[in-house]
PADRENKOL-643031 format. One record per residue (C-alpha): z, y, x; residue in one letter; residue number from 1. Coordinates in steps of 0.25 Angstrom, whole numbers, plus 5000, padded with zeros to 4 digits. Example, Ala and Ser with C-alpha at 12.3 -4.5 7.8 and 13.67 -1.06 7.14 Angstrom:
<sites>
((5031,4982,5049),A,1)
((5029,4996,5055),S,2)
</sites>
This chain:
<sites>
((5000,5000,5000),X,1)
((4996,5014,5007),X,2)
((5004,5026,5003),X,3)
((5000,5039,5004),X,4)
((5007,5051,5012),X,5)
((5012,5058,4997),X,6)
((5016,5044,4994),X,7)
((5024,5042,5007),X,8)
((5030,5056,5005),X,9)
((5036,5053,4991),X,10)
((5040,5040,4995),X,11)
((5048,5048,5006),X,12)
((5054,5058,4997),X,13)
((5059,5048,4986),X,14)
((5066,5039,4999),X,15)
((5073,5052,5001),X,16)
((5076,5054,4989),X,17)
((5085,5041,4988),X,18)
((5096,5036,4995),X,19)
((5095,5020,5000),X,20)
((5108,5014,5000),X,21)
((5109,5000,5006),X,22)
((5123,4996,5010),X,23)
((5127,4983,5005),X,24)
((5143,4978,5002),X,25)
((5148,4965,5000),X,26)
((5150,4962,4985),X,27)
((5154,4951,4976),X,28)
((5158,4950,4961),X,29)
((5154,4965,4961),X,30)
((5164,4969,4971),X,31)
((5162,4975,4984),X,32)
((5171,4968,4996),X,33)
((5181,4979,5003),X,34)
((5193,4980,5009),X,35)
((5203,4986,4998),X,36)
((5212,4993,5006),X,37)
((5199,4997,5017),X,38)
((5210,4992,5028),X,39)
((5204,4979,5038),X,40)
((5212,4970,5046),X,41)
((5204,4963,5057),X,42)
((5207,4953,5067),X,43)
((5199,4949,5080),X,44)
((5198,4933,5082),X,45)
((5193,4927,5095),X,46)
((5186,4941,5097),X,47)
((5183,4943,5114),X,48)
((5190,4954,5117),X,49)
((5178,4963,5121),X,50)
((5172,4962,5106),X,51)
((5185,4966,5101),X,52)
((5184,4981,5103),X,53)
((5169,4980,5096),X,54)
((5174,4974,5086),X,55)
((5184,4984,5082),X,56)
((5175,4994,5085),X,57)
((5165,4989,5071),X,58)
((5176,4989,5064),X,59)
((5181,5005,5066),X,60)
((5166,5008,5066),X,61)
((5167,5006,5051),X,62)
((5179,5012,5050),X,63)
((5174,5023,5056),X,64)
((5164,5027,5045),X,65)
((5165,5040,5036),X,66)
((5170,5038,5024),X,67)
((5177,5025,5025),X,68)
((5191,5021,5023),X,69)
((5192,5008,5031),X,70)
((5204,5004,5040),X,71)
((5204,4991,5051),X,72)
((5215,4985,5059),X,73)
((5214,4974,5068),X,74)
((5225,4964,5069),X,75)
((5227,4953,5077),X,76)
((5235,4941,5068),X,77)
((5231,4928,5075),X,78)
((5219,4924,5073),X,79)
((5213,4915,5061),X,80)
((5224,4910,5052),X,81)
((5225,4904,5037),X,82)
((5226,4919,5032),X,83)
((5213,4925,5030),X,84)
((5214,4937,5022),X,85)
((5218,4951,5029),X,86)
((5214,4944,5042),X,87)
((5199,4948,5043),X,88)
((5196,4940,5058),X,89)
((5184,4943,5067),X,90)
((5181,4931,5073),X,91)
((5172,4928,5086),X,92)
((5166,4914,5085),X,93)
((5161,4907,5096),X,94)
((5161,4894,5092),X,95)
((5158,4887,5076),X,96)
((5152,4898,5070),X,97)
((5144,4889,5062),X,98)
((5156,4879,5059),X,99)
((5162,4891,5053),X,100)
((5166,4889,5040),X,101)
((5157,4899,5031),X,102)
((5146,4893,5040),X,103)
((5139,4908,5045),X,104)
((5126,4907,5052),X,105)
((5122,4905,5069),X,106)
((5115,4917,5068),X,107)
((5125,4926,5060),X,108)
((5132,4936,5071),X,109)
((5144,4936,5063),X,110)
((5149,4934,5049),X,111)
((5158,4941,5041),X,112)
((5166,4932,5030),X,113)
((5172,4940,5019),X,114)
((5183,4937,5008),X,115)
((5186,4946,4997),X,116)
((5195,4946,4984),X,117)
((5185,4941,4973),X,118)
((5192,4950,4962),X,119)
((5193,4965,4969),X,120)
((5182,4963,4981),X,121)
((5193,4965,4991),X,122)
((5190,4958,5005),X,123)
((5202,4948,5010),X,124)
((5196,4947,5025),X,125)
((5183,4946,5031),X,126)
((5181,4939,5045),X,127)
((5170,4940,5053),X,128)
((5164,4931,5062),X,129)
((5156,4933,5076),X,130)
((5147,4923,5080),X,131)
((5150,4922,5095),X,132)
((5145,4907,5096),X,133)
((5129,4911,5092),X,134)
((5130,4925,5097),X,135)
((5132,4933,5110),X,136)
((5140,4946,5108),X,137)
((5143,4958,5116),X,138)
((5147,4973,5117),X,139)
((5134,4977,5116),X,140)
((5130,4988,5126),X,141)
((5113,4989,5126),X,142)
((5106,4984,5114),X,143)
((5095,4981,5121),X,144)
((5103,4969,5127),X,145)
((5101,4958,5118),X,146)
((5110,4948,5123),X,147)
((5123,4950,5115),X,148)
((5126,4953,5100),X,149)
((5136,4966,5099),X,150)
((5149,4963,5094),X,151)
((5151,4976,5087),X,152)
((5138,4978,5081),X,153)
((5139,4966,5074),X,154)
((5156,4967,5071),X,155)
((5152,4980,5062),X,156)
((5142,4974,5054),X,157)
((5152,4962,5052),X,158)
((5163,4973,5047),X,159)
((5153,4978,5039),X,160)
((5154,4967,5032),X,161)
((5169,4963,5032),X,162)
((5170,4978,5025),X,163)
((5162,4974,5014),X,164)
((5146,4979,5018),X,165)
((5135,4970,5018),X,166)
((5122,4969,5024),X,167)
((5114,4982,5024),X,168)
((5100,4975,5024),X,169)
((5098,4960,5027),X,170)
((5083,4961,5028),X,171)
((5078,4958,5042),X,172)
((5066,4969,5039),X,173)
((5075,4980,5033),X,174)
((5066,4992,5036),X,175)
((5078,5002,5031),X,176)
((5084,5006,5044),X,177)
((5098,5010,5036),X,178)
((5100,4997,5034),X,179)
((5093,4990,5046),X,180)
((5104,4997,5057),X,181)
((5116,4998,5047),X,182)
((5128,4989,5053),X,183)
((5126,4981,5040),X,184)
((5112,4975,5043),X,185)
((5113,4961,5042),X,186)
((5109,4958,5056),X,187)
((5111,4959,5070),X,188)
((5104,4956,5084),X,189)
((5108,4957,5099),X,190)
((5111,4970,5106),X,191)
((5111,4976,5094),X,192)
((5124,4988,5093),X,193)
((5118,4996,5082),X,194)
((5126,4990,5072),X,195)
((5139,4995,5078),X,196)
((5142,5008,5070),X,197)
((5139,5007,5055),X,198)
((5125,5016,5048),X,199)
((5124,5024,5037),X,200)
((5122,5012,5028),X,201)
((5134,5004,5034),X,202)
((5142,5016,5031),X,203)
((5138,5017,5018),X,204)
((5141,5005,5014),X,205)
((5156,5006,5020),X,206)
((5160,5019,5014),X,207)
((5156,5012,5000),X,208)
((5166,5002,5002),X,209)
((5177,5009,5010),X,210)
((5175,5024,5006),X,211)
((5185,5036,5010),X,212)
((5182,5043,5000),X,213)
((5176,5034,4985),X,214)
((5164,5041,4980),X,215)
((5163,5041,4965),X,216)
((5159,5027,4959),X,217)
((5147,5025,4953),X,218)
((5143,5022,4939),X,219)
((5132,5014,4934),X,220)
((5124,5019,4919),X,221)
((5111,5012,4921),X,222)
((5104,5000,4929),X,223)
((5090,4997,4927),X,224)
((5080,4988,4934),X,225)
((5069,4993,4941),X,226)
((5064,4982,4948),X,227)
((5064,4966,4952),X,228)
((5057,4962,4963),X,229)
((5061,4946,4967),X,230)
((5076,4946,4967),X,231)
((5077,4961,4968),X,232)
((5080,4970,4957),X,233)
((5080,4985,4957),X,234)
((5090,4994,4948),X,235)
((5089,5007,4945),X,236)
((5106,5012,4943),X,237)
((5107,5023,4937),X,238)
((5123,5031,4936),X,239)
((5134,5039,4945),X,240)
((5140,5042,4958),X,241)
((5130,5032,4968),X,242)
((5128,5036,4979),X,243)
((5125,5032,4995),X,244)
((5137,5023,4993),X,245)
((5134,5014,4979),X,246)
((5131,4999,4979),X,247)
((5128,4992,4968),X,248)
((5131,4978,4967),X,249)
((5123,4967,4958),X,250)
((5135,4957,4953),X,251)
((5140,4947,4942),X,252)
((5155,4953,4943),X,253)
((5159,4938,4949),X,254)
((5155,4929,4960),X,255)
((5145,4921,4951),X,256)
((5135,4928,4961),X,257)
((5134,4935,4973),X,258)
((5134,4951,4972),X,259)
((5121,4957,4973),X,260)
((5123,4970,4981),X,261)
((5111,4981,4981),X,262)
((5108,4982,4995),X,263)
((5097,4993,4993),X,264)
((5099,5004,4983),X,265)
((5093,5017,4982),X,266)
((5101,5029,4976),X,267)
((5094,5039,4970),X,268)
((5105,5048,4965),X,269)
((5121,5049,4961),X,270)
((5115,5042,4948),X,271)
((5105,5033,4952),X,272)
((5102,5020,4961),X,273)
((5092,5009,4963),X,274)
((5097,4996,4968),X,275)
((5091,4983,4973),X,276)
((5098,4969,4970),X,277)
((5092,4956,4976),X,278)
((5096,4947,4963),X,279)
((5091,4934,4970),X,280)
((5102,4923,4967),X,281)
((5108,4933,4957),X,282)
((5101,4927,4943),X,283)
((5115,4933,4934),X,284)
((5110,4939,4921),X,285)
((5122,4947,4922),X,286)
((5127,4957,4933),X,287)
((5133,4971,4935),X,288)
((5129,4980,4944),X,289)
((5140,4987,4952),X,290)
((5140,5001,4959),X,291)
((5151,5005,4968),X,292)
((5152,5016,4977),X,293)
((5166,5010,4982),X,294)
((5173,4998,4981),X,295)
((5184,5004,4972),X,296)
((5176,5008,4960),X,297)
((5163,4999,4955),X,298)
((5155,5001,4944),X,299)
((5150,4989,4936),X,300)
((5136,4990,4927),X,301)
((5132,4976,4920),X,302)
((5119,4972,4920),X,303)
((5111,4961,4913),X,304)
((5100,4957,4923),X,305)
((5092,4951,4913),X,306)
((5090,4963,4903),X,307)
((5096,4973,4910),X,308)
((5105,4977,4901),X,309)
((5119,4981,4906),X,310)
((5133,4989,4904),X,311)
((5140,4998,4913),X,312)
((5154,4996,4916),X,313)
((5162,5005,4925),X,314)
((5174,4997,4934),X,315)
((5185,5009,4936),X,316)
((5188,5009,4953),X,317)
((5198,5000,4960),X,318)
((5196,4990,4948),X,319)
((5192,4979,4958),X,320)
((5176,4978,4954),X,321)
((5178,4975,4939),X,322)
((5179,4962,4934),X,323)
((5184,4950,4943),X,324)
((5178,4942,4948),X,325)
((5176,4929,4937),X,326)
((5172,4918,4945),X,327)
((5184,4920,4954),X,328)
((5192,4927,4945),X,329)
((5205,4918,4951),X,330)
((5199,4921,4967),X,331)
((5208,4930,4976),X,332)
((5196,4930,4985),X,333)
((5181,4923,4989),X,334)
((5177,4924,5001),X,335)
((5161,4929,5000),X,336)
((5153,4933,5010),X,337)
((5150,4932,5025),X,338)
((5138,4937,5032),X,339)
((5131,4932,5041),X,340)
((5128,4947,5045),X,341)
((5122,4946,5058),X,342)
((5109,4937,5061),X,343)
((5105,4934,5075),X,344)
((5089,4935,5073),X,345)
((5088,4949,5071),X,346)
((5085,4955,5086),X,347)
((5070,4957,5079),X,348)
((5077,4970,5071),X,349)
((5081,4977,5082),X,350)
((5073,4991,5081),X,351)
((5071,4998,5093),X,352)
((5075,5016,5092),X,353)
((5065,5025,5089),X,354)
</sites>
């Protein structure tokens, strides 16, 4: 297809016109994971002693983000005992990593393991894992030595997730450069230190879920469907307060299936948002779509996939996420996601500076 140059030139002016949000968080059952009280314990487990520093140092650099409330302290109890919860380990494996017993990849970098209570969306502990027995790691110092993986690069992303972001883009030809260099792109290769300090989209996505100061939560009037393509469906949202900072999140309300978060979304105004949701292995007729700008206040629209009719329902702040979560109505916690985050195969994405 040939555009011509007043073609091109609208096109441009309508990309400005919009802002491009593609953050993702962790969700299940409608609720996003968080740390309630935005204070983290961490222990160091069979960590060398020259990686500990690093590690630390990924850690304040999300902490260190404007406009987030988000405390860490490191303790030192032992190692690994029978109690899990509150003890959040980061572990260096040099040996088993694939007799371990959620079975992660060769080829991941490092995992992240997550439990959270299934009624609130409250994360018990996270653990993440590095894969010393696959992978050479170092201190990186010139990314243009390509023996060794950096520890801190990749010890950000995996606290990216133990916060509760997910992957920015998982698509090995992502052309959007936001999402490409954010901290939370799903992969990794060696020599690569970029990753170290969060981006604009990384940051983003913290601020939704640990904010120093709550924006105003949004509201949902109207949703209508613009478009299906395959397993991806297009809504046009329309109602108050979205702005850089709003996800919106496809879900059944309990763990019959998994939350579909929209990865890409495009806000056009305060009152109005278009939002992509890959609804491959999610065939439920009925869903609601939820929109939050922060954890403590959701809103809940009910949406008939099938004929499109639904009915709004606001879900006043610090109510938990609104109903529990039926399936496990009697569940203190589940544990429900680990990511294989960082893939070994990925030296091809490296892009050299202009």
């Amino acid at each position: 297809m040939r555009f011509s140059f007043f073609t091109f030139v609208i096109l441009f002016l309508l990309a400005e016109a919009t802002e491009l949000r593609a953050f993702t968080v962790i969700s299940n059952a409608g609720r996003p994971a968080v740390w309630a009280d935005r204070s983290v314990t961490y222990e160091l487990y069979n960590i060398p002693n020259n990686f500990k520093d690093p590690i630390r140092d990924s850690f304040e650099a999300w902490r260190l983000i404007t406009g987030v409330d988000l405390s860490f302290t490191e303790v030192n109890l032992g190692g690994p005992s029978g109690a899990r919860q509150g003890r959040n380990f980061i572990r260096w494996v040099e040996s088993g990593w694939n007799q371990l017993s959620f079975r992660p990849p060769s080829n991941a970098l490092a995992v992240t393991l997550s439990s959270f209570n299934s009624v609130t969306g409250e994360i018990n502990y996270a653990d993440i894992y590095f894969n010393a027995q696959n992978f050479d790691w170092a201190v990186v110092e010139d990314e243009d030595d390509l023996s060794f993986i950096d520890v801190q690069n990749i010890s950000t992303h995996e606290v990216g997730h133990m916060l509760g972001l997910d992957h920015s883009s998982v698509s090995f030809f992502e052309s959007d450069p936001d999402l490409f260099e954010a901290t939370m792109f799903y992969a990794s290769g060696r020599g690569e230190t970029s990753r170290r300090e969060p981006k604009v989209d990384d940051e983003r996505g913290i601020r939704s879920l640990y904010p120093s100061s709550p924006t105003a939560a949004p509201t949902i009037e109207l949703v209508e469907q613009i478009e299906q393509i395959g397993d991806y469906a297009v809504y046009r949202i329309r109602g108050e307060n979205f702005n850089e900072l709003t996800s919106f999140v496809l879900s059944t309300l309990d763990y019959s299936y998994y939350d579909v978060v929209a990865r890409y979304r495009t806000i056009f105004s305060s009152t109005e948002a278009e939002v992509e949701f890959d609804l491959g292995g999610f065939d439920a007729t009925e869903a609601t779509i939820v929109a939050f700008n922060h954890p403590e206040s959701l809103f809940n629209y009910s949406l008939n996939l099938t004929t499109g009719q639904a009915t709004a329902n606001s879900v006043s702040p610090k109510s938990g996420g609104g109903c529990s979560a039926s399936s496990h109505a009697g569940a203190d916690s589940k544990t429900f996601f680990f990511f294989a985050s960082a893939l070994l195969a990925l030296m091809m994405l490296r892009r050299k500076k202009a």
